[in-house]
N, C-alpha and C positions, 0 to 999 in steps of 0.2 A: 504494500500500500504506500502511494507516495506521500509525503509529508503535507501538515497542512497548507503551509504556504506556496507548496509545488501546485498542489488541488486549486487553491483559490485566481492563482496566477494560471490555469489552462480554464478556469468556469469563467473568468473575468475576461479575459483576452491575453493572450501571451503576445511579448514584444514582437515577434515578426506577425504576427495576426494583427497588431496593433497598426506596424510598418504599413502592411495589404488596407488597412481600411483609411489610412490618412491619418490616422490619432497618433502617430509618434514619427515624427519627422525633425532634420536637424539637432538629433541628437538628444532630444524631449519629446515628453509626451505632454498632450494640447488637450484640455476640454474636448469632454463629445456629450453626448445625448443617450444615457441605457435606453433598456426595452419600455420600461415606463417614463420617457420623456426626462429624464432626472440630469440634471451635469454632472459630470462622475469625471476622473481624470485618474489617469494609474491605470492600478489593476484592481479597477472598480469601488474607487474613494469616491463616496459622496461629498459632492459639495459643499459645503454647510455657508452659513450667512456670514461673511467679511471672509472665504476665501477667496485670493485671488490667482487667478493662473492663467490669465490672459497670455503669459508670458511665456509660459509652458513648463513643465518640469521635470528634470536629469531624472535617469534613472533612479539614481541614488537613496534619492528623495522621495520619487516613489516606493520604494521599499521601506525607508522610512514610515511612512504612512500605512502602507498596507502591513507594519507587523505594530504598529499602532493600532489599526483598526481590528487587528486582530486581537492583541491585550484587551480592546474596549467589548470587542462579543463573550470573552472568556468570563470578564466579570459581570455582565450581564445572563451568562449559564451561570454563576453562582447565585442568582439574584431568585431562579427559578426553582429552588431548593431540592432538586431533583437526585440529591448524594452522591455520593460518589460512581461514577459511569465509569464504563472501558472506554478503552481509549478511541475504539472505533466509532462509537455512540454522542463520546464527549465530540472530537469530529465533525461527524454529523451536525449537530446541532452550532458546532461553533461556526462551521457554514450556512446554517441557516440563517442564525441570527446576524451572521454580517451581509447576507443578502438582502432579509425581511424585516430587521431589526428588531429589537425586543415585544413590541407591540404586537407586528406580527407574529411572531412565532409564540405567542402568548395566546394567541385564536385557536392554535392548534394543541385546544384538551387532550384529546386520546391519544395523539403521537404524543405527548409530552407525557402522557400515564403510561404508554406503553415504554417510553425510556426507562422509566424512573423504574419500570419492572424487568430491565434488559431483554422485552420482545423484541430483537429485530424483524421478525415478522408483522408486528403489529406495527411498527414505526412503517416499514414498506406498506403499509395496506393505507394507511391514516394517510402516506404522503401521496399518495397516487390518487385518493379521491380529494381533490383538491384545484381552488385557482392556480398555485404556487406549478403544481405538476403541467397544467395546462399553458402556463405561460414560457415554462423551462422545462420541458419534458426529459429534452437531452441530460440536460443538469442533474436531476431528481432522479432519474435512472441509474447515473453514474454514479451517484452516491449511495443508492438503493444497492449496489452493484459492491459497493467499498465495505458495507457493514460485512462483519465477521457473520 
């Protein structure tokens, strides 16, 4: 299983995928647009209010950020009292939450009972009947695909 920030770096866009759509040019990466309309920059950093990156930014930077944003999903899986998880599960979920952010992944009752009881069959069943599945099928498969 690859690491998580191998995972989030191929669900997000990897830098030659980024190269092919025009979001990483001159040596940065530039503002784009996700699947829901959102400015996202990197390897799927949401924008939030007073950043700026008109300018664009070094790799560097962006790794920066996306193992930022990854410390920030981890402690919002501690938020969701779910004890202690394998490591494949904790995973899961820390993907999720940096896609859908704690809100959403907080919609999702029964996946989140079925962690908490290490179903990974129930977490596949809960993630497949879902907006999330239908927007990122590919995504949710491959991760469906990662659990133990």
């Amino acid at each position: 299983m690859a690491d998580l920030k191998e995972r989030l770096i191929k669900y997000e866009g990897s830098l030659e995928y980024q190269k092919y759509k025009g979001y990483f040019k001159n040596d940065k990466f530039y503002p784009y647009k996700d699947s829901l309309g959102y400015l996202t920059i990197g390897y799927g950093h949401l924008i939030q209010k007073g950043e700026e990156y008109s300018n664009g930014l070094p790799p560097i930077d962006a790794d920066i950020l996306l193992a930022n944003d990854i410390k920030k999903a981890k402690k919002q899986l501690k938020t969701l009292n779910l004890g202690v998880l394998p490591r494949d599960i904790e995973d899961y979920l820390v993907i999720m939450l940096f896609q859908l952010g704690l809100a959403g992944v907080q919609k999702f009752k029964k996946l989140l009972t079925a962690a908490k009881a290490h179903d990974r069959d129930g977490i596949r069943r809960e993630s497949i009947d879902s907006l999330w599945y239908r927007q990122t099928p590919n995504r949710v498969k491959d991760m469906n695909n990662q659990l133990q």
